[in-house]
N, C-alpha and C positions, 0 to 999 in steps of 0.2 A: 617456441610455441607458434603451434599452424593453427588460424582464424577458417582457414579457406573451406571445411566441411561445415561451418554451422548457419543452422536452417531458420533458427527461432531466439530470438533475443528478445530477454525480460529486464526490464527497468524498475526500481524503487523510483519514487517522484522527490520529495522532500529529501533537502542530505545528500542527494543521490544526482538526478538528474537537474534539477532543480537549482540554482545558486543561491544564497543566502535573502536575498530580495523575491524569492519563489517564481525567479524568473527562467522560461527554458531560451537557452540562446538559440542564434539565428544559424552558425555555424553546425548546429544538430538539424536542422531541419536541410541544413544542404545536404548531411551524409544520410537524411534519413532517405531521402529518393535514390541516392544509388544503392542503400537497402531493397527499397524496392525494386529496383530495376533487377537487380538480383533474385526475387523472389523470397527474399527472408522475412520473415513473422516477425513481428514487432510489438511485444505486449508491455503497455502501461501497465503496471501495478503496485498499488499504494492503499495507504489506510485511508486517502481520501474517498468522496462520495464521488459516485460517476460523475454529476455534474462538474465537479469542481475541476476534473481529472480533464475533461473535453473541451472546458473552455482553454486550459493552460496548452492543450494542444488541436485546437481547433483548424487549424491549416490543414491536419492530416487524420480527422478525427473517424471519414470512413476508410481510410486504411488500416486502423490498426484495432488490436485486440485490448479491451480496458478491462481489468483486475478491481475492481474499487470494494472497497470496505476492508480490507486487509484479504483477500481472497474469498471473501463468502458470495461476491454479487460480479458474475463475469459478462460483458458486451461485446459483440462483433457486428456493426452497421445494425445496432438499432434489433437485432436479435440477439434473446438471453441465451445465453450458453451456460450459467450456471447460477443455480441462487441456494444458500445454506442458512435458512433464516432459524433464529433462535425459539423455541417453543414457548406459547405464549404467558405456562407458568411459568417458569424459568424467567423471564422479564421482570413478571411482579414480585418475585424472591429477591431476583437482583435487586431491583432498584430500591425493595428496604433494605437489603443490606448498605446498598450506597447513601440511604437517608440519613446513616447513623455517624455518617463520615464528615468531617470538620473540612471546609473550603475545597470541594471537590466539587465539580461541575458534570455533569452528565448529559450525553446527547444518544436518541433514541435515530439510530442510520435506518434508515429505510429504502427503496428501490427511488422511488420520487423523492425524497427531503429527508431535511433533520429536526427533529422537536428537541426544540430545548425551555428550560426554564424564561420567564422574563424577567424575574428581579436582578439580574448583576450587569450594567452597559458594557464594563469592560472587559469583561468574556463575551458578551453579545458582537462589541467592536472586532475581538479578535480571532472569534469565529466566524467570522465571516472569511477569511482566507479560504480558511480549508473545507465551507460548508457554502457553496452560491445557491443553492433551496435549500429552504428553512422555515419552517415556523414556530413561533412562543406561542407559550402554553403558560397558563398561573398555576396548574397543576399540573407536572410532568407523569405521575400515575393514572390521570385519567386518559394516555390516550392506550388504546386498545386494540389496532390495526400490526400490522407483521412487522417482527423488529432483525433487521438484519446482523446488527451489533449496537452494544451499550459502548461508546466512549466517554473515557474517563478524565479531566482535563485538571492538574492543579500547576497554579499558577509558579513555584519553585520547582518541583522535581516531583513525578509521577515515581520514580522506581524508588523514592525515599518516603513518600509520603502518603502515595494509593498502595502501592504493590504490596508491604508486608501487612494488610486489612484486607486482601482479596486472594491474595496467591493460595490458601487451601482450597479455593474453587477449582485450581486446576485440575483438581482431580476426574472435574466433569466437563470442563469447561476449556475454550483455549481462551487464557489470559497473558497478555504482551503486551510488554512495558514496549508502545511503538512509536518514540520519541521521546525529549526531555522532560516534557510537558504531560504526554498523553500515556493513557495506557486501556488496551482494550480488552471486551469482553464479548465473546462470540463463542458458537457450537465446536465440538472439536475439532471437525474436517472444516473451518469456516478458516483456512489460512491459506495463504502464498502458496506453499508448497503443492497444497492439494489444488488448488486451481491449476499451474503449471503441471503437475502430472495429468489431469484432465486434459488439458490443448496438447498436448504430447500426446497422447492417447488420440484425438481426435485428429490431429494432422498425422499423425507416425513420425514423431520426431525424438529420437534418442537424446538421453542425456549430455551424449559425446558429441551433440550438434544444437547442444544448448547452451546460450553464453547470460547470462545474468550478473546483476549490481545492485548493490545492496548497501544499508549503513547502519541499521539499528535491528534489532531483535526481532519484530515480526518480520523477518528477513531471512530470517535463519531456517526456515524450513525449505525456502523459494532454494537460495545459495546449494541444498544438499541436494538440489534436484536436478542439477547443472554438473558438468566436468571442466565446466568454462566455469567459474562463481569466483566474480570479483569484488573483495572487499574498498569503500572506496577508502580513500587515506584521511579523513574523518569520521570515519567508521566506531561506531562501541568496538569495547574487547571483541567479547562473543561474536561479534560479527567477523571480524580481522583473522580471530580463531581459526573460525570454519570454513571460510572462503580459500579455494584455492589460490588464489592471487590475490594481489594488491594494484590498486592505478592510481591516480593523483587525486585529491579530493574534490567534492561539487564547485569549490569557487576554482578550482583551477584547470575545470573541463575535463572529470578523469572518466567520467563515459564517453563523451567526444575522441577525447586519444585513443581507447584501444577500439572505438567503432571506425576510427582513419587506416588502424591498424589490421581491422578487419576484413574493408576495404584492399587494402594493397594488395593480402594476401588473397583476396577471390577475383582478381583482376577479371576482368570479361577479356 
């Protein structure tokens, strides 16, 4: 495997680049400038909100291109390059259908913040990771402004305990179980995959000079859009599946190794 033709590298956050503490190491931000020095694309993209995405990499936040909401809301220095927000009926359907659901938390993503509920601390505590704006609401149906996606948060397992109460939406809808916990609900082109064919489209970067990492299911569309797509070694099945390759997993640096590996191969 030659690293040395690719243009445009896509990263999951959580699982992925990420290590278990939601921390990005220091050792990524030294290969990310010889990235740059090379001219290569660098796109953050995750199920996180832009905020939360810019603060975890704010040393390099106008250099690179940020994916946030699971691909429905894309950024490059503070200009939209794409937004896929969900139709304002389609909100109020979902969210009764989510009212009928037993210990499931719901967060309404938006371009600026997240609304969520105020009655539970310790989902209020634990979203705060993955959500730095935010506001509570005592009634999460009253708010009425543009919904980028509905996430789905149960505190045991989302693919046991949301996904078989939602998943006949996919008929209209993209729904991805996109981590242990979460699982989301957004328009059909509102994923990965379709955001990364957009910046491909828009820089002229082929597949064959696109290299991507991935760990869990809303991942899966990102991974097919690549001839580079690495699954990491703590990856879901489905993901491991689809992925061309394998690399070490988040706690053992396995985007760091093959972006060193990168590197060698595009030496200047």
């Amino acid at each position: 495997m030659n690293l040395s033709g690719i243009k445009m590298v896509a990263t999951d956050m959580d699982g992925t680049l990420l290590n278990s503490k939601h921390e990005v190491s220091k050792r990524f931000f030294v290969l990310f400038e010889e990235l740059k020095k090379r001219n290569i694309l660098f796109v953050a993209a995750s199920g996180r909100q832009y905020n939360s995405i810019i603060e975890k990499l704010d040393p390099i936040k106008n250099d690179i291109i940020v994916v946030a909401e699971n691909g429905s809301y894309a950024m490059h220095q503070e200009k939209e390059l794409l937004s896929t927000p969900l139709p304002n009926n389609t909100v109020k359907r979902l969210l009764e259908i989510i009212s009928s659901l037993e210990n499931v938390h719901p967060v309404l993503c938006t371009k600026k913040g997240a609304y969520i509920k105020n009655d539970n601390p310790e989902f209020i505590s634990l979203f705060k990771e993955y959500y730095s704006t935010f506001t509570l609401l005592e009634n999460i149906t009253d708010f009425s402004g543009e919904v980028l996606k509905i996430a789905l948060y149960h505190f045991e397992n989302s693919e046991e305990h949301i996904y078989p109460y939602v998943k006949h939406l996919d008929q209209d809808l993209k729904v991805k179980v996109s981590g242990l916990n979460w699982l989301d609900l957004s328009a059909p082109n509102a994923h990965k995959g379709y955001a990364i064919q957009k910046l491909q489209e828009l820089y002229n970067i082929k597949p064959s000079e696109t290299l991507v990492f991935g760990d869990y299911n809303n991942d899966l569309e990102m991974l097919e859009m690549a001839e580079y797509s690495f699954a990491m070694a703590n990856a879901h099945p489905n993901v491991l599946k689809t992925a061309n390759y394998t690399t070490k997993s988040n706690e053992e640096q396995g985007v760091e190794h093959i972006l060193t590996q990168l590197i060698e191969d595009s030496k200047l």
